[in-house]
C-alpha positions as CSV (number, residue, x, y, z in Angstrom):
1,X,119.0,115.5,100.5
2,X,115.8,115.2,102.4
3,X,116.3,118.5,104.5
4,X,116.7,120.1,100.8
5,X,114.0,118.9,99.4
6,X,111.5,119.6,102.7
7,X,113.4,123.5,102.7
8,X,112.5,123.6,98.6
9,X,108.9,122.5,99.5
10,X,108.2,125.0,101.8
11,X,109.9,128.3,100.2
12,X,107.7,127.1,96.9
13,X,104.8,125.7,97.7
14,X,103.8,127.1,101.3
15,X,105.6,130.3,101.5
16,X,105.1,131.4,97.5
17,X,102.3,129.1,97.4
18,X,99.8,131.9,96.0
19,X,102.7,133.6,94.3
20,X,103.4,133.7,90.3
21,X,106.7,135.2,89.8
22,X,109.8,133.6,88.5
23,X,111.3,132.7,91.4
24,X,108.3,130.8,93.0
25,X,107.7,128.6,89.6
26,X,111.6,127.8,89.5
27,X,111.4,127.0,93.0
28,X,108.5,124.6,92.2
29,X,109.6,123.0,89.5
30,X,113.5,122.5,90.9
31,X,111.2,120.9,93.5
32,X,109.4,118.6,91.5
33,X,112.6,118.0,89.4
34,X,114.0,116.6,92.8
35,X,111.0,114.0,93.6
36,X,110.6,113.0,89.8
37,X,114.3,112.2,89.8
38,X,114.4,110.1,93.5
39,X,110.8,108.7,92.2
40,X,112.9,107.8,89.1
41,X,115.5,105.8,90.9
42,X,113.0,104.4,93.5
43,X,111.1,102.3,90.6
44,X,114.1,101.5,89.0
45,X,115.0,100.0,92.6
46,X,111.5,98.3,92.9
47,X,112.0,97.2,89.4
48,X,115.5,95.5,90.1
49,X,114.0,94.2,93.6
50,X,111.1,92.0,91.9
51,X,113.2,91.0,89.0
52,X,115.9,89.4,91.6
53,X,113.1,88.3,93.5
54,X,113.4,89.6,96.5
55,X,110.3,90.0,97.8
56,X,108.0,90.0,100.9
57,X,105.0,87.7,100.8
58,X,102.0,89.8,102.7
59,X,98.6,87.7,103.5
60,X,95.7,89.9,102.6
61,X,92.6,88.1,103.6
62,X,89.5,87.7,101.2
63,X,85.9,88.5,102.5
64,X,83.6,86.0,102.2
65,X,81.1,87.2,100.0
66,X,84.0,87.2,97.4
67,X,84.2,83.0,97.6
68,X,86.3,82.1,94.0
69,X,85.1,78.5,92.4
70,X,88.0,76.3,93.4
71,X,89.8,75.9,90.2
72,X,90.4,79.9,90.3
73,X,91.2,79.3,94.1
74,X,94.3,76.7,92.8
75,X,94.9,79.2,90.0
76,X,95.4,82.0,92.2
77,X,96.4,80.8,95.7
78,X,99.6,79.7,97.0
79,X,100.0,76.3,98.4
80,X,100.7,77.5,101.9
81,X,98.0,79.7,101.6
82,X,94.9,79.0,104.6
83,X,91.9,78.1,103.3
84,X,89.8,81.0,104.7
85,X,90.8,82.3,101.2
86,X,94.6,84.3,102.3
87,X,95.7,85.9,99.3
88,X,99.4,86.5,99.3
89,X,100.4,89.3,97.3
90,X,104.5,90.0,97.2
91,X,105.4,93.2,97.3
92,X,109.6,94.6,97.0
93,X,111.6,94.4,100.2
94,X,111.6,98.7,100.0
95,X,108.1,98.9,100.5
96,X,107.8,96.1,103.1
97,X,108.7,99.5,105.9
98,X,105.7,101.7,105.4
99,X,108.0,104.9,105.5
100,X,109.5,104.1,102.2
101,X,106.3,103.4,101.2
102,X,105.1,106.5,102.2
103,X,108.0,108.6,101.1
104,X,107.5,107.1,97.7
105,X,103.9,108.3,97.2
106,X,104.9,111.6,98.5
107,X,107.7,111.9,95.9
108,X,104.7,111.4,93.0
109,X,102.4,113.8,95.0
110,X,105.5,115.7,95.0
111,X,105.9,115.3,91.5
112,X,102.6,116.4,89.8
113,X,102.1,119.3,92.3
114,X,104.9,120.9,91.3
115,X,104.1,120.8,86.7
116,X,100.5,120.8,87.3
């Protein structure tokens, strides 16, 4: 499926890039049709993935210059969180690889290159 798509990207957008006939804007939009669709099931996956909770909990540490009042700290911060103000944000299990996080922002690129 991904060889498909990668030869549909590069007769339409590189090779017919410049082009306006028929065949280049069918070849464009069967392209986008592609990554809309897999873009599609990939949020319905991420969707599925935080409502089962099966998530990943990431520390993203806060700068200091954005100190929060500690009642927002308690409101906002996990328990096990380190008190140089670690904010843990969960993401889904898919995006935990940064491939499939990567592949799934190509797919919208993908997407509103090909009906813009």
């Amino acid at each position: 499926y991904t060889i498909l798509l990668t030869v549909l990207f590069f007769t339409g957008f590189v090779q017919w890039g410049e082009e306006c006939r028929e065949r280049a804007v069918d070849i464009r939009l069967v392209t986008g049709g592609f990554a809309a669709f897999t873009l599609l099931i990939i949020v319905g996956l991420l969707i599925s993935q935080f409502r089962h909770g099966l998530t990943v909990a990431k520390p993203v540490p806060m700068p200091s210059l954005i100190r929060m009042p500690l009642f927002l700290h308690k409101l906002i911060f996990t328990a096990d969180s380190d008190p140089d103000y670690t904010l843990n944000i969960h993401i889904p299990r898919y995006l935990e690889n940064p491939w499939n996080a990567i592949r799934c922002f190509s797919y919208a690129l993908l997407s509103v290159s090909a009906f813009t």
